[in-house]
N, C-alpha and C positions, 0 to 999 in steps of 0.2 A: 610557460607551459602550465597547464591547471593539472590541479592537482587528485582533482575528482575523480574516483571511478566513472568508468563507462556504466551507462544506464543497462545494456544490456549482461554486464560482468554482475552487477547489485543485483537485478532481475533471480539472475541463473542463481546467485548463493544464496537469498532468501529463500525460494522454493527450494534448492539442496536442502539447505538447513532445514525448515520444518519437516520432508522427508525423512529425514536422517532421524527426526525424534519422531516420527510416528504417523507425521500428517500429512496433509496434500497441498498440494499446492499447483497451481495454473495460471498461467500468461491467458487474459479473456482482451488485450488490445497491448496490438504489439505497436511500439514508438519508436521516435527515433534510434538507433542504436547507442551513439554514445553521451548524446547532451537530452534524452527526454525526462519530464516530469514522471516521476514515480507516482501513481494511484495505490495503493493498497486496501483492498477487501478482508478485514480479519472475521471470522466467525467461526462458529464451535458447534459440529452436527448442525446447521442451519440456524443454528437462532445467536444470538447476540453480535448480531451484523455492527461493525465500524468501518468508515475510509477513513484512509490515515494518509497527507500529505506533510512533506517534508519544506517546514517553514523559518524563515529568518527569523533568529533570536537575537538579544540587545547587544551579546558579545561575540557577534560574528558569526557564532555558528549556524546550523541546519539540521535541525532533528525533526524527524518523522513526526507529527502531533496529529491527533483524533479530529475532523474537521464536522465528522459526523456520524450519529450513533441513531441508526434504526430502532432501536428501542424506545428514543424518544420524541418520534415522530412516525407519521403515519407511514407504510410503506409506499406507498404512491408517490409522498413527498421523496421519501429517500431516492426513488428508482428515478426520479426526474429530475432531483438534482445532479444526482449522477452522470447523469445523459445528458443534461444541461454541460457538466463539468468536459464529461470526454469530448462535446463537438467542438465546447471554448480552443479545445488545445487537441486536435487529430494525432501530433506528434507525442505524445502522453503515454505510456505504458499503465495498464491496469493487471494489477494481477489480485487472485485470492487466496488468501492463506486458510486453510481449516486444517485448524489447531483448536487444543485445551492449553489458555493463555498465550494468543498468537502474540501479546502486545509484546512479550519477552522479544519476539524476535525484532520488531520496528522499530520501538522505544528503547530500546538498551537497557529494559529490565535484566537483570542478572537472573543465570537461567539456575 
């Protein structure tokens, strides 16, 4: 038996949790329910857009990491990698977080 949350249980507390401090949050492509990749959109009033995918680390684990930061590219590039990313994998959940310091909530910065 895995041991993983359901993607759509992680989906619903993320958006909770940033509601609960202040901010919004939105499901923009609904996945699988329990085994989908997680997309995360962080930004703050519109600007300092990041997606944030959750990737294998050396000691087994899986944390959320920054895979791309529109700040540091044109936003064309960003909006077509994107779209590039969501048709790779249909069954992928995207959602957005807008927050001031969304990372606290992905990264496991301490809030």
């Amino acid at each position: 038996m895995d041991a993983r949350l359901p993607a759509h249980l992680e989906v619903s507390g993320l958006i909770r949790g940033v509601e609960a401090a202040g901010g919004f949050g939105v499901v923009l492509q609904k996945g699988e329910k329990d085994a989908g990749v997680i997309l995360i959109l962080t930004t703050h009033c519109g600007k300092n857009t990041r997606l944030w995918e959750r990737m294998p680390s050396l000691d087994g684990s899986r944390a959320f990491v920054c895979v791309r930061d529109q700040g540091d590219e044109k936003k064309e590039e960003f909006d077509e990698y994107l779209s590039r990313r969501r048709r790779s994998d249909p069954d992928s959940w995207l959602i957005e977080l807008d927050i001031e310091n969304a990372e606290r909530f992905v990264a496991g910065v301490p809030r």
